[in-house]
Every structure is written in structure tokens, then in C-alpha cells.
Backbone as CSV, one residue per row, in Angstrom:
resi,resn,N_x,N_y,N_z,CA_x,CA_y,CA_z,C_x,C_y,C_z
1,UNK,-162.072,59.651,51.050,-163.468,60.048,50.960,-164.206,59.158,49.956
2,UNK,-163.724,58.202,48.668,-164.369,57.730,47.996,-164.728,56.538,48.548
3,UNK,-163.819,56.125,50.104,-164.163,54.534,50.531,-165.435,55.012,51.132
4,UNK,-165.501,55.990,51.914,-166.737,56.768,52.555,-167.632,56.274,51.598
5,UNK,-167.785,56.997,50.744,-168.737,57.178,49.662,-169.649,55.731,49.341
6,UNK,-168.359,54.722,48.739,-169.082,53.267,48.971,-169.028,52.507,49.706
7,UNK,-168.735,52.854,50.961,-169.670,52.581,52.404,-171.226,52.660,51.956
8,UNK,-171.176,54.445,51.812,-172.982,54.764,52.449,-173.536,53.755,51.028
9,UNK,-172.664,53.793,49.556,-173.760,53.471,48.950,-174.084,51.781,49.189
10,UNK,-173.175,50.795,49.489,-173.284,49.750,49.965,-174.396,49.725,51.133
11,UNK,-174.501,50.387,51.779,-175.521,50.599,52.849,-176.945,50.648,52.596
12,UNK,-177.128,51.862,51.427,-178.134,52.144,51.170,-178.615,51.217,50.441
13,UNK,-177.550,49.842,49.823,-177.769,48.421,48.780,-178.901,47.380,49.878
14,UNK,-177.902,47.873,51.322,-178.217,46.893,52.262,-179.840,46.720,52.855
15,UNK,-180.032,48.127,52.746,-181.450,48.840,53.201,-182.493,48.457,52.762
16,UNK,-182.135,48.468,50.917,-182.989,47.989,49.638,-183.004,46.353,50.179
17,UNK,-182.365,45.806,50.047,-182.701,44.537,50.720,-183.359,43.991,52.035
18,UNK,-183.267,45.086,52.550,-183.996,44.755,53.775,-185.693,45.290,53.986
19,UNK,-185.846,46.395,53.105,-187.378,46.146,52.797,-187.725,45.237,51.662
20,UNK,-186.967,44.174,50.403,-187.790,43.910,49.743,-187.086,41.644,50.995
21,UNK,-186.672,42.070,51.975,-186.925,40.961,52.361,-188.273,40.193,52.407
22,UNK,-187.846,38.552,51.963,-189.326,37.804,51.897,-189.787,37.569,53.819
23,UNK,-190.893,37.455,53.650,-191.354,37.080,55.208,-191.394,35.719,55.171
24,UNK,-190.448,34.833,55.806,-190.118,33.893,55.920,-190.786,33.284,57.508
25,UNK,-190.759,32.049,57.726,-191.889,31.986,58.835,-191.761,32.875,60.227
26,UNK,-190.783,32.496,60.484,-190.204,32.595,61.851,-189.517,34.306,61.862
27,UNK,-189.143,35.056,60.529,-189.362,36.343,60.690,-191.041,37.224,60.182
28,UNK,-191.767,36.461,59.866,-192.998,37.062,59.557,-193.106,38.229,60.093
29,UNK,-193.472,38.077,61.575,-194.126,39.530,62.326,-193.147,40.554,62.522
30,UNK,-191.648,40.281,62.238,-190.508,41.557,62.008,-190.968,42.263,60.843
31,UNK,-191.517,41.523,59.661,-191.672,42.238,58.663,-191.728,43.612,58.270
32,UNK,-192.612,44.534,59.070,-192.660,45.507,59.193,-191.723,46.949,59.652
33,UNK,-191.079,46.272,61.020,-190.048,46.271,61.361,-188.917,46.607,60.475
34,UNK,-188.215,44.953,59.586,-187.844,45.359,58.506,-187.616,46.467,57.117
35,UNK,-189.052,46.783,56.946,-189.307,47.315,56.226,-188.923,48.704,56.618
36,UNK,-189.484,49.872,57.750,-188.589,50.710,58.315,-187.521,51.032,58.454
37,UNK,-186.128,50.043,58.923,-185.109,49.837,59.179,-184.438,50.500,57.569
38,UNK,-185.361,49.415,56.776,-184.792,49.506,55.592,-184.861,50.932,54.692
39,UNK,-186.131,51.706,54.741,-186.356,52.413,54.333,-185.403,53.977,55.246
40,UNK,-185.222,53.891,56.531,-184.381,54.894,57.294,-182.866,54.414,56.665
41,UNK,-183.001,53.372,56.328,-181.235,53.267,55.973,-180.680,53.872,54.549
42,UNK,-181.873,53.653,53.908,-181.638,54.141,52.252,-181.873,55.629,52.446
43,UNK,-182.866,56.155,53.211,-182.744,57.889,53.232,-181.653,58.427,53.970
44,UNK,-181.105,58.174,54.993,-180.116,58.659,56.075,-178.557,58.549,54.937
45,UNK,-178.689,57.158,54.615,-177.199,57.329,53.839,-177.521,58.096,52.461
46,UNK,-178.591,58.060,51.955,-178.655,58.592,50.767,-178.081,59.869,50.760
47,UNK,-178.535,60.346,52.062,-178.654,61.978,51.955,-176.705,62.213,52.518
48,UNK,-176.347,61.170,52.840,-175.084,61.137,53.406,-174.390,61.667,52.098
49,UNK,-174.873,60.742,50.808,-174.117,60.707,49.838,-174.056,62.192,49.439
50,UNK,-175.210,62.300,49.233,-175.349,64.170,49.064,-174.788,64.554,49.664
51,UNK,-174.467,64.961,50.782,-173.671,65.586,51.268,-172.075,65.915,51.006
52,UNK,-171.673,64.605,51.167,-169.938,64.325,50.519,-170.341,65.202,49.104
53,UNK,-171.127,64.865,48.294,-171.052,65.755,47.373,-171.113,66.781,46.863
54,UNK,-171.716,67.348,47.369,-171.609,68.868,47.895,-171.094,69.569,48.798
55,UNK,-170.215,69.359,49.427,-168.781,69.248,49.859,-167.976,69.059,49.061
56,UNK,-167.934,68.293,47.877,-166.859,68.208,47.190,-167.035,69.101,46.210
57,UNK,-168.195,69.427,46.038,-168.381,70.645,44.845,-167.734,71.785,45.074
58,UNK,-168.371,71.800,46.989,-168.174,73.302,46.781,-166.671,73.669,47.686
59,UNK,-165.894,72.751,47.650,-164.340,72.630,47.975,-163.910,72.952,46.511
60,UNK,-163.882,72.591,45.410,-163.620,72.813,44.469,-163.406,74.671,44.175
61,UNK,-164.902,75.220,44.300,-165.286,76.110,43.959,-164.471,77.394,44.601
């Protein structure tokens, strides 16, 4: 479960990079595009992470 874990957070690294991508010529008009992709990737895994974790809390408990 901890490789899980830095999966999503590697993911959510990947996401961050993909909205602060530069618009370079020939991807210019993806830009936007980009920026979405990026922003669904950092919330979807984020919340992934939450999850495992609260799961692990409440396995504990």
C-alpha cells in the first residue's frame, strides 16, 4: 500500500507539471487542454491519497 501511495503522489507531481507547462509553439493551443488534464490529475489522486488514509486510520481503529 505505500508503493500505491507514491504512485498517486508522483502523479499528482505529474499533474503540477502539466498545468505549470510553458506553451511552447507547436503545443500553444493544447495549453488549455493541458491545464485541465493537469488540474483533474492533482484532485482525483489527491483525494486517492485521502482515501488510503483513512482506510488506514480506520483499520487501525
Amino acid at each position: 500500500m505505500k508503493d500505491l501511495a507514491i504512485l498517486f503522489l508522483v502523479s499528482i507531481i505529474a499533474g503540477y507539471a502539466l498545468v505549470h507547462l510553458p506553451a511552447v509553439s507547436f503545443l500553444a493551443g493544447l495549453a488549455p487542454l493541458f491545464h485541465i488534464i493537469g488540474a483533474l490529475a492533482m484532485l482525483v489522486f489527491a483525494l486517492a491519497i485521502l482515501y488510503l488514509g483513512a482506510k488506514a486510520l480506520f483499520k487501525k481503529i
